[in-house]
C-alpha positions as CSV (number, residue, x, y, z in Angstrom):
1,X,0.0,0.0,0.0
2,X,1.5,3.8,-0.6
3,X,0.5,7.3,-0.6
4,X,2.1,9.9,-1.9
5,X,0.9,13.6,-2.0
6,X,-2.1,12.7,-0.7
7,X,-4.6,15.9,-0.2
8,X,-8.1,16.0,0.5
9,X,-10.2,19.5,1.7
10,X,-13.7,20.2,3.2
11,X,-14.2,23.4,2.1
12,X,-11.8,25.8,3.2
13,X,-10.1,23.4,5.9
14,X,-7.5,21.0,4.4
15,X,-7.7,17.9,6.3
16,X,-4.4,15.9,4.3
17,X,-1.8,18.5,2.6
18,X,0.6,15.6,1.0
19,X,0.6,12.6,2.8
20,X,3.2,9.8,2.0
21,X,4.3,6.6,3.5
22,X,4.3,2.8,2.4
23,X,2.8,-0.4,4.0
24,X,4.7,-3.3,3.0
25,X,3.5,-6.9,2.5
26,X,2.9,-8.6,5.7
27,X,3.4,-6.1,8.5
28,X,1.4,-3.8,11.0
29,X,1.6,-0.1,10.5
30,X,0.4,1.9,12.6
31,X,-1.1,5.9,12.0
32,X,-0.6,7.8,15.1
33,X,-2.0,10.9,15.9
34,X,-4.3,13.3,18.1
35,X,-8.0,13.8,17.1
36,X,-8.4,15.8,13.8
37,X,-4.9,14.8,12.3
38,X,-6.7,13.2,9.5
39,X,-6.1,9.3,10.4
40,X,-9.9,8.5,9.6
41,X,-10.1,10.6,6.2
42,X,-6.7,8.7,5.1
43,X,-8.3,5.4,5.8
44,X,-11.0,5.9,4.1
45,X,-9.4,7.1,0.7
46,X,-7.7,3.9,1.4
47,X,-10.4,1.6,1.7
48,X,-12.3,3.7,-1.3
49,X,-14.8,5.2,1.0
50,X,-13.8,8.5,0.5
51,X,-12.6,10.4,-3.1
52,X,-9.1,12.1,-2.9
53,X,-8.4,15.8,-3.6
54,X,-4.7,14.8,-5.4
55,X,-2.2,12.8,-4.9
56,X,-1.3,9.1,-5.8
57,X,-2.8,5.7,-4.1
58,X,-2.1,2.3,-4.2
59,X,-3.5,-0.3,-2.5
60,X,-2.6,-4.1,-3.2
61,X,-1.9,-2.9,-7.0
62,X,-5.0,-1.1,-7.0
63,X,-6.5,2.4,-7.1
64,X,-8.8,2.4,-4.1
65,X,-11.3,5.1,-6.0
66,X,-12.0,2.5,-8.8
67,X,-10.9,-1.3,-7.2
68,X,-14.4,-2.2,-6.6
69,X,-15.1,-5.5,-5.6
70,X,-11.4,-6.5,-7.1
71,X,-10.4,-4.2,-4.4
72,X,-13.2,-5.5,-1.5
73,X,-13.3,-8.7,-1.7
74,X,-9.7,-8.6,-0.9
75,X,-9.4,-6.5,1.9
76,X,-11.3,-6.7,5.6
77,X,-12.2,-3.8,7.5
78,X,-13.1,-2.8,11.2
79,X,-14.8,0.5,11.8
80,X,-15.1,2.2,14.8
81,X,-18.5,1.8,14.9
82,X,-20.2,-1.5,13.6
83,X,-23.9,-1.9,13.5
84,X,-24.4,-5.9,13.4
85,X,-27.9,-7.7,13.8
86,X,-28.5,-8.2,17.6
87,X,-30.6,-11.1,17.3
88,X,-28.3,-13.1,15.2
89,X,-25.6,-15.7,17.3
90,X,-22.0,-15.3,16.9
91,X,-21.6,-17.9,14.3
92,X,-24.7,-16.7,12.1
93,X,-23.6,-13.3,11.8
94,X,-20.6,-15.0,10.5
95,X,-22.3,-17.0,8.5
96,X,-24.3,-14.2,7.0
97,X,-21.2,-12.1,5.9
98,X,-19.0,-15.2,4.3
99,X,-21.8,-15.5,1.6
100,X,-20.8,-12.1,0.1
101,X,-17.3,-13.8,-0.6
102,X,-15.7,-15.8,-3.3
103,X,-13.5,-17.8,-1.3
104,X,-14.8,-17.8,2.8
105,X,-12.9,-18.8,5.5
106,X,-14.4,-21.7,7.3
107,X,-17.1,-19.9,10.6
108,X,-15.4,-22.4,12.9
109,X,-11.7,-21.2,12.0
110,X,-12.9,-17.7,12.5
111,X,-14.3,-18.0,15.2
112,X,-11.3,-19.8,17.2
113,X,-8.9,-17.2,15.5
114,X,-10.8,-14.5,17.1
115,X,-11.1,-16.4,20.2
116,X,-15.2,-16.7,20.0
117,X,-15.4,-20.6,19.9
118,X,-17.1,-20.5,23.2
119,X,-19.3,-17.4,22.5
120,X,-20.7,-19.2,18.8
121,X,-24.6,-19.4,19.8
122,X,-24.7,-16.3,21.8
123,X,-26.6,-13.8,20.6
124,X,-24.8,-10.6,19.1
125,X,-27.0,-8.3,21.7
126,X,-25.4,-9.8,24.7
127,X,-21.6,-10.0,24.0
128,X,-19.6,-7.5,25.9
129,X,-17.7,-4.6,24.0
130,X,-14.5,-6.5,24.2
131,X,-16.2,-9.7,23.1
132,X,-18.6,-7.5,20.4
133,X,-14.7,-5.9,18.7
134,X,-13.6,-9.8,18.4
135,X,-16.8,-9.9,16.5
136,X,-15.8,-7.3,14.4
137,X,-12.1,-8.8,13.7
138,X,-13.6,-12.3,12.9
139,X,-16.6,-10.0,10.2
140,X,-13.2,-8.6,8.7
141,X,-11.8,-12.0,8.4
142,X,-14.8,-14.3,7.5
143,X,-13.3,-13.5,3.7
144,X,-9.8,-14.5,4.2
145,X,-8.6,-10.8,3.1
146,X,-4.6,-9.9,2.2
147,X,-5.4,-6.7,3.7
148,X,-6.8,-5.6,7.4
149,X,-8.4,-2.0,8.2
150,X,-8.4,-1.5,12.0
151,X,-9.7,2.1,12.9
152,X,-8.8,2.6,16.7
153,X,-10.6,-0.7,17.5
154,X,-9.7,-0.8,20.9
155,X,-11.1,2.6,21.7
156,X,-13.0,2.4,25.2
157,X,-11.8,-0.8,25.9
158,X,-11.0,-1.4,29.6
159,X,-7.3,-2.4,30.3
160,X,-8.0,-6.8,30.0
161,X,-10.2,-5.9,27.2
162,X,-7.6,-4.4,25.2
163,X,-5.1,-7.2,26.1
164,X,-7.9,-9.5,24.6
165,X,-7.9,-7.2,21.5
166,X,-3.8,-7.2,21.2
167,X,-3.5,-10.7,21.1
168,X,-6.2,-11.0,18.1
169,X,-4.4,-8.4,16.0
170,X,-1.1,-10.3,17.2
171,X,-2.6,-13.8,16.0
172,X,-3.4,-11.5,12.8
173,X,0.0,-10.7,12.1
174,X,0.8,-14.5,12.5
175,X,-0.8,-15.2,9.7
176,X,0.9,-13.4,7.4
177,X,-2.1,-10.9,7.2
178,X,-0.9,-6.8,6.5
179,X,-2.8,-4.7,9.0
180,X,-3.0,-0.7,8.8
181,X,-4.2,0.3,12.6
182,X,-5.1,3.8,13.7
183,X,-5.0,4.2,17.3
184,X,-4.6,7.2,19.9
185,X,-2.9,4.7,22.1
186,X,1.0,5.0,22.0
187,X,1.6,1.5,24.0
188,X,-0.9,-0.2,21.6
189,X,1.4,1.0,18.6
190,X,4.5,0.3,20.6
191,X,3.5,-3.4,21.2
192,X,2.1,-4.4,18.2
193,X,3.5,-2.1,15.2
194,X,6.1,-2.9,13.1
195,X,5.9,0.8,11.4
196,X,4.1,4.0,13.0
197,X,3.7,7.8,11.1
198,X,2.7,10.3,13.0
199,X,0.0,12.3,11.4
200,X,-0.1,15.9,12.6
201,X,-1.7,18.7,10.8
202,X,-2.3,16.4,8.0
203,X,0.9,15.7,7.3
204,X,3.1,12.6,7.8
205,X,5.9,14.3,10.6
206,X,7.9,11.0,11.4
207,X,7.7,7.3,9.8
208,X,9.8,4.1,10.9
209,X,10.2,1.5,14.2
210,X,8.4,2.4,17.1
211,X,11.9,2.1,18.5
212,X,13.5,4.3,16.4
213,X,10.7,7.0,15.4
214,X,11.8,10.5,15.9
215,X,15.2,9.7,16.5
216,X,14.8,7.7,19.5
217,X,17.8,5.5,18.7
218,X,20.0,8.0,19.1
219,X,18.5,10.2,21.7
220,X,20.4,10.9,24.8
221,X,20.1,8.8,27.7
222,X,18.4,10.3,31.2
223,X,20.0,9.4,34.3
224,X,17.7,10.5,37.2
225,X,18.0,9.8,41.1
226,X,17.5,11.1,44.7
227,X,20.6,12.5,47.0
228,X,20.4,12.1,50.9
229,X,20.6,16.1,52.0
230,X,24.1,14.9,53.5
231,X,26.0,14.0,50.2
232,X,29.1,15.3,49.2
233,X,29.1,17.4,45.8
234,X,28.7,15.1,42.6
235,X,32.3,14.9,40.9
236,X,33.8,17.7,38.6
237,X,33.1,15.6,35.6
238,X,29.5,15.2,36.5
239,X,28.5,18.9,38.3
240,X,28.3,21.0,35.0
241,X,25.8,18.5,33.3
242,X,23.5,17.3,36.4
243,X,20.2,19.7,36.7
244,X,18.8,19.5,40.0
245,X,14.7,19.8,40.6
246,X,13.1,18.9,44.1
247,X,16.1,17.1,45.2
248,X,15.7,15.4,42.3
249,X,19.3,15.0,40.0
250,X,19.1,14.7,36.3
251,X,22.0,14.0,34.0
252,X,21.7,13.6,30.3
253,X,24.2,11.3,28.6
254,X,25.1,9.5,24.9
255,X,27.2,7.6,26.7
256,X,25.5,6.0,29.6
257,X,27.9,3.0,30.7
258,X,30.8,5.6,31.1
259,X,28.2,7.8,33.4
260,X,27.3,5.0,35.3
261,X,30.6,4.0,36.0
262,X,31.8,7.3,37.1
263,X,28.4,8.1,39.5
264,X,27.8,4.7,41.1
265,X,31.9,4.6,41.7
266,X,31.7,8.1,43.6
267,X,28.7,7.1,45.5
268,X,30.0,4.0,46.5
269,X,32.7,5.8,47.4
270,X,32.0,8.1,49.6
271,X,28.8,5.2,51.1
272,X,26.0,7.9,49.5
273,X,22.8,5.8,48.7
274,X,21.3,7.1,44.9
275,X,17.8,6.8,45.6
276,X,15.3,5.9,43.1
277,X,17.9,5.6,40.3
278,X,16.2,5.4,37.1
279,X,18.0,4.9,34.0
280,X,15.7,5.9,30.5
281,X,15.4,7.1,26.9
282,X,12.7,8.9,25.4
283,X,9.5,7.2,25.7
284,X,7.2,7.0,22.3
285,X,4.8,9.2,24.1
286,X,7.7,11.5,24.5
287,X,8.7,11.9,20.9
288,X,4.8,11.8,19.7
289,X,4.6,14.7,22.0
290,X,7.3,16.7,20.5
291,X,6.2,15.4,16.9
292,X,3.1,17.1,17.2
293,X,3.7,20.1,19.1
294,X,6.4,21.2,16.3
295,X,3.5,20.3,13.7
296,X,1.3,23.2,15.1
297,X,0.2,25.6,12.8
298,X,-1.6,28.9,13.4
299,X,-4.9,28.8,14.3
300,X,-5.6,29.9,10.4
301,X,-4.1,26.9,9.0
302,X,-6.3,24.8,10.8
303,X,-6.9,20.9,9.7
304,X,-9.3,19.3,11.2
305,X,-10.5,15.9,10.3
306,X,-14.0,16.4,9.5
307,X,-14.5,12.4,9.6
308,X,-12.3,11.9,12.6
309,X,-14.3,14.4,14.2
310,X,-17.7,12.7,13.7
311,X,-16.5,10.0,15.8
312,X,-15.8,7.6,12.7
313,X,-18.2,5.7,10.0
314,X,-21.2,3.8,11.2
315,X,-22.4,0.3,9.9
316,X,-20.6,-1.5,7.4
């Protein structure tokens, strides 16, 4: 799948202004970003929901504004907001959906792949939300699609709920399925993304490893911990860079085994105790957090997600 230049307007607000990035064959890619970047408008030009303003799109060899069924009957989707028959079981709904496909997975593979085996002939209307997403996975995969949509499906999902969730999209990735997930959630894209871009502004700000995004790779290391009132001064080598907040010491490094050596042989030194020691890198949140914030534009340029801020497409 690729994008490149990818624009789309409502009215005067410009929602994408030249988005670019590439899915390859077999991974998960996630789209990060806040509400209004434009994750659910770029999804749907994607899925051929939606018609582009400009730009070029590819997805599975295909342009997504005339695939058609080509284009459907090869990819699954999961929307934030799914309106399935209530009075149907589990394994009829599934049923009902794997007729509109050439070549259907089996209900009973489905429904063990989306861990539902027990829940088959309970009725739609009284599955949980966790158990009514799994629903929505196994809908997207009753057709054995190449490709997976996943718009924010975990979005209200309480903490086991999600866990649940992850270890679908997991088994998902297992199969050699490629999965495009939005999500708000920076852990969710850290555990299960092999790619993230960050969409700000409707633009693409960062792309790459979760690990790696934003130049976390290289980023310094932060050495932070607690002096007894009673300690000596830190050594000369150490003084100049240590910032000092609350009692609390920071000392930024890019090369943290030397550091350590140096502080932990002064403290044991001179017996002082280097409470709550903590030894980090920039988080994901940290970097989305800069990402965005140097994305801002003046209030004029504004770029809301008109989609996104609907609160994403209903039914299916």
């Amino acid at each position: 799948m690729e994008a490149r230049g990818l624009r789309k307007s409502y009215g005067p607000v410009q929602a994408l202004r030249g988005v670019d990035f590439t899915v390859f064959e077999g991974e998960v890619f996630a789209l990060l970003g806040p509400n209004g970047a434009g994750k659910t408008t770029t999804v749907e030009i994607l899925e051929g929901y939606r018609t582009r303003d400009g730009g070029e799109v590819r997805v599975l060899g295909l342009d997504p504004a005339r695939g058609g069924r080509a284009l459907r009957r090869r990819i699954g989707i999961v929307l934030q907001a799914t309106g399935l028959e209530p009075y149907l079981t589990v394994a009829e709904t599934l049923d009902y959906y794997r007729a509109a496909y050439p070549v259907p997975r089996p209900v009973e593979e489905v429904l063990e792949l989306a861990g539902l085996g027990d829940l088959r002939d309970t009725r739609v209307g009284r599955l949980s939300g966790g158990q009514l997403r799994r629903l929505d996975v196994a809908v997207a995969l009753v057709g054995d699609p190449e490709l997976l949509f996943l718009d924010e499906p975990t979005t209200g999902f309480d903490p086991e709920a999600r866990r649940g969730a992850w270890e679908v999209i997991r088994s998902l990735a297992g199969l050699g399925k490629t999965v495009l997930l939005t999500t708000h959630y920076l852990d969710e894209a850290q555990a299960l993304a092999d790619r993230v871009a960050v969409l700000a502004e409707g633009r693409v700000v960062a792309e790459g490893p979760p690990e790696a995004i934003g130049g976390r790779r290289e980023a310094a290391t932060v050495v932070r911990f607690r002096l007894p009132p009673e300690a000596p001064p830190l050594p000369a080598g150490l003084a100049p860079e240590a910032q000092a907040t609350g009692g609390l010491v920071e000392l930024r490094t890019e090369d943290p085994t030397r550091l350590l050596h140096d502080l932990t042989g002064w403290a044991l030194e001179h017996g002082v105790a280097l409470e709550a020691l903590e030894v980090s890198r920039p988080s994901l949140e940290d970097v989305y957090l800069e990402l965005t914030r140097q994305a801002q534009d003046p209030p004029s340029g504004d770029a809301r997600d008109p989609a996104g801020d609907r609160g994403g497409r209903e039914g299916r």
